[in-house]
Each structure stands twice: as structure tokens, then as C-alpha cells.
VMD Tcl script that draws the C-alpha trace (Angstrom):
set ca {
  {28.14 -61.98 100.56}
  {29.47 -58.69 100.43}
  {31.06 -57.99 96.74}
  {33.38 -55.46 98.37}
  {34.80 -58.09 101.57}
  {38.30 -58.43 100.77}
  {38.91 -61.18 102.84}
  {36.20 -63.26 101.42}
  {37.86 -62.95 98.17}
  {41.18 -63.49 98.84}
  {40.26 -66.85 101.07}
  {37.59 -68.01 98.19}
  {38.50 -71.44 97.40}
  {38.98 -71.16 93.59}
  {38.90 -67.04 92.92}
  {42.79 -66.05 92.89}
  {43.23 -68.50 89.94}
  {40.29 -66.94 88.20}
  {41.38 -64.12 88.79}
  {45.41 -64.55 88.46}
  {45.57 -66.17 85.25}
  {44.51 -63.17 83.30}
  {47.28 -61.33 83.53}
  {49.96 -63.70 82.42}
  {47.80 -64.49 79.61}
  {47.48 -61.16 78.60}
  {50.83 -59.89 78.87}
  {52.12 -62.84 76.77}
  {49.65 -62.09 74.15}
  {50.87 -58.35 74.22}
  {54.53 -59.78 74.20}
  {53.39 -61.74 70.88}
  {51.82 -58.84 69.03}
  {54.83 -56.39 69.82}
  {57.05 -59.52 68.78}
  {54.83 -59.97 65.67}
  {55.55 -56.03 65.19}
  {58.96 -55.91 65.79}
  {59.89 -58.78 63.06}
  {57.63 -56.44 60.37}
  {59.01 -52.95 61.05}
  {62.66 -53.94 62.70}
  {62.06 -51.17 65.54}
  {63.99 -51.82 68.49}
  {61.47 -50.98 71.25}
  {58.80 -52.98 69.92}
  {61.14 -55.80 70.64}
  {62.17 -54.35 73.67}
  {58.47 -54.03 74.91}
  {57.83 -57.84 73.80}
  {60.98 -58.65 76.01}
  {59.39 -56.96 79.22}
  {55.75 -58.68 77.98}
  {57.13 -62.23 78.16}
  {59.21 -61.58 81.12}
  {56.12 -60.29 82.74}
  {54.15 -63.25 81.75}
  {56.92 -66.24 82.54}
  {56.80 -64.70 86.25}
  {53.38 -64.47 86.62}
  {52.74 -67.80 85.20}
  {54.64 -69.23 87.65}
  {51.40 -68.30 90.53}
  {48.94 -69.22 88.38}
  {49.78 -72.62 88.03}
  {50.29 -72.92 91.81}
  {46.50 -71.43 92.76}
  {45.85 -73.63 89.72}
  {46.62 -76.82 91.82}
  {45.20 -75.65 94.89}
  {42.21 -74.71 93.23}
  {41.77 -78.26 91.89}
  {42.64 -79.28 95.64}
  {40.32 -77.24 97.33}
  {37.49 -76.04 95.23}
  {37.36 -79.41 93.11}
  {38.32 -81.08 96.58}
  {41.03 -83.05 94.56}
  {38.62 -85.09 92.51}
  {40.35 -87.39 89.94}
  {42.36 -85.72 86.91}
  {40.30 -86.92 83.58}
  {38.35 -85.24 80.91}
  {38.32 -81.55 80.92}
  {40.22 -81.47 83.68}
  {43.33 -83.51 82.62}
  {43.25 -81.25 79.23}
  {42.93 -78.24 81.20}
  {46.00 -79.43 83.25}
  {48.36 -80.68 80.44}
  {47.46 -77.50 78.13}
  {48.10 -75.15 80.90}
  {51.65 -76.77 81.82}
  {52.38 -76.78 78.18}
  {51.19 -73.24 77.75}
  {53.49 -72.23 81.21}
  {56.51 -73.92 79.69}
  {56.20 -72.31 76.24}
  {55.75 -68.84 77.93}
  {59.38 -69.92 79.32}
  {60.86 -70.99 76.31}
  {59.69 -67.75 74.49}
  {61.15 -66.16 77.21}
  {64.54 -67.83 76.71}
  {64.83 -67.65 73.17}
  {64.80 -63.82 73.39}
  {66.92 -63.82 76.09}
  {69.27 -66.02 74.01}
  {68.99 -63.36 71.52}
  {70.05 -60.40 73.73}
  {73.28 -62.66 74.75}
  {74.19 -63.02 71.31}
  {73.19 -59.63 69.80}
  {74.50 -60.06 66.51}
  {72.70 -63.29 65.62}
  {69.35 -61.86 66.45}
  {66.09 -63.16 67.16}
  {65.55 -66.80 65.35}
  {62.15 -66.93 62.95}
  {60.82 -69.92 64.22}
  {60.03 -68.50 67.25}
  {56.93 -66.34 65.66}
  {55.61 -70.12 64.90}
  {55.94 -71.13 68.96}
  {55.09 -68.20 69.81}
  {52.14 -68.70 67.29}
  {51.03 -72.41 68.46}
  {51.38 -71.03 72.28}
  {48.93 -68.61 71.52}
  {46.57 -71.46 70.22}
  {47.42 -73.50 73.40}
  {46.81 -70.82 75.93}
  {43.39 -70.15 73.96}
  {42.41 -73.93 74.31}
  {43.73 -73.71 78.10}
  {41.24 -70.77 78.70}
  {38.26 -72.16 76.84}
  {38.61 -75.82 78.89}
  {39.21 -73.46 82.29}
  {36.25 -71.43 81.78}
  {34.00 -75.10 81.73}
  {35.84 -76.58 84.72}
  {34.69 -72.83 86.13}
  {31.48 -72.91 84.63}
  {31.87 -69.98 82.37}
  {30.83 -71.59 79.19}
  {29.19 -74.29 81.11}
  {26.27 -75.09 79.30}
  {22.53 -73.27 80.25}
}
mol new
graphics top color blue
foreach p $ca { graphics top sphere $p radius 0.5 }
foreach p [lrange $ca 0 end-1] q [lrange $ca 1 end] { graphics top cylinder $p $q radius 0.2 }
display resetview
């Protein structure tokens, strides 16, 4: 196969989720750090750029999880959800709706400017780092990534 056929990777069974997921992941991530940053030194565009990072990553979750599910229909031609899979599937829901709810809280916050920003959200923001990490390390098996040799 040709690496550079555009149509064979956009009709692959399993590739746009490979290849999709990324970026959500990595713009929450960046959304965490400049939230992490923004608590510390109280700069105002640090929180504004963790804002536009979440944002960012809530939307693009949303096809992710959708070439998620057809990857498991197509490429893994709907086999049974247990094990790995199942793990994969509940961590990476729970990582998509945490994405949303750090979302919300900091649109919450710009709604009610004076209140601010509550602190526990550094701790869900915290533990949805930990579960998109987990989500990633059971997608790279079902993708045979870290399959082992």
C-alpha cells in the first residue's frame, strides 16, 4: 500500500480513531497545564488559553468517540465488549464526559466572574488526566501498540 494514498487512509477501517484521538487528548492536557499555571501565577491569559484548550478538546472528543465505536464495529467486526475492551470503552466515556465537565466548570466561572474558578476542579482535572492516560495505554493494546513481542 501506498503510505501517501489518501483514500486508503481515510477508508482504513480503524485509522481515523488512531489518528483522531490525539488531538483531543492533547489539547486537554495543554488546557490542564495552562489551568495548573493560571491558579499559580493568577495571569488572565493563561486561563484564557486553558479555556480555548478544553473547548478545543470537549469538541473534538465528541468524533473520537464516534470513530471509536465504528472502529470497534468495523475493525474489531463488533466482537463482544469484555476485558480490555470494556475498560477501554468505560475509561474513554468517562474521560469524554470529564473533558465536558471541565469544560463547564470554567464556563460556569466566566458566567459568574466574580466567584471565580472553584479549586476542586485542579483535582478533576487532575484524576481526568490519570483516566485519559489509562484510556490511551488500554487503546494502544486493543491497537497493538504495546501489544506484547
Amino acid at each position: 500500500m501506498n503510505p501517501f494514498a489518501i483514500k486508503a487512509a481515510l477508508l482504513a477501517k480503524h485509522a481515523q480513531h488512531v489518528a483522531l484521538i490525539h488531538f483531543p487528548l492533547a489539547l486537554f492536557m495543554a488546557g490542564v497545564v495552562f489551568d495548573f499555571l493560571a491558579q499559580k501565577t493568577k495571569k488572565r491569559g493563561l486561563l484564557e488559553a486553558a479555556y480555548y484548550n478544553l473547548l478545543g478538546a470537549a469538541i473534538f472528543a465528541l468524533p473520537a468517540v464516534v470513530t471509536g465505536i465504528l472502529a470497534w464495529r468495523f475493525q474489531l467486526e463488533g466482537q463482544k465488549r469484555k476485558g480490555i475492551l470494556l475498560m477501554h470503552l468505560v475509561l474513554g466515556a468517562t474521560s469524554t464526559i470529564l473533558t465536558w465537565l471541565a469544560w463547564a466548570l470554567h464556563v460556569r466561572a466566566r458566567r459568574q466572574m466574580p466567584k471565580g474558578l472553584p479549586v476542586f476542579r485542579l483535582a478533576l482535572e487532575t484524576a481526568a488526566v490519570v483516566i485519559v492516560g489509562l484510556t490511551g495505554h488500554l487503546g494502544g493494546f486493543l491497537s497493538a501498540v504495546n501489544a506484547p513481542s
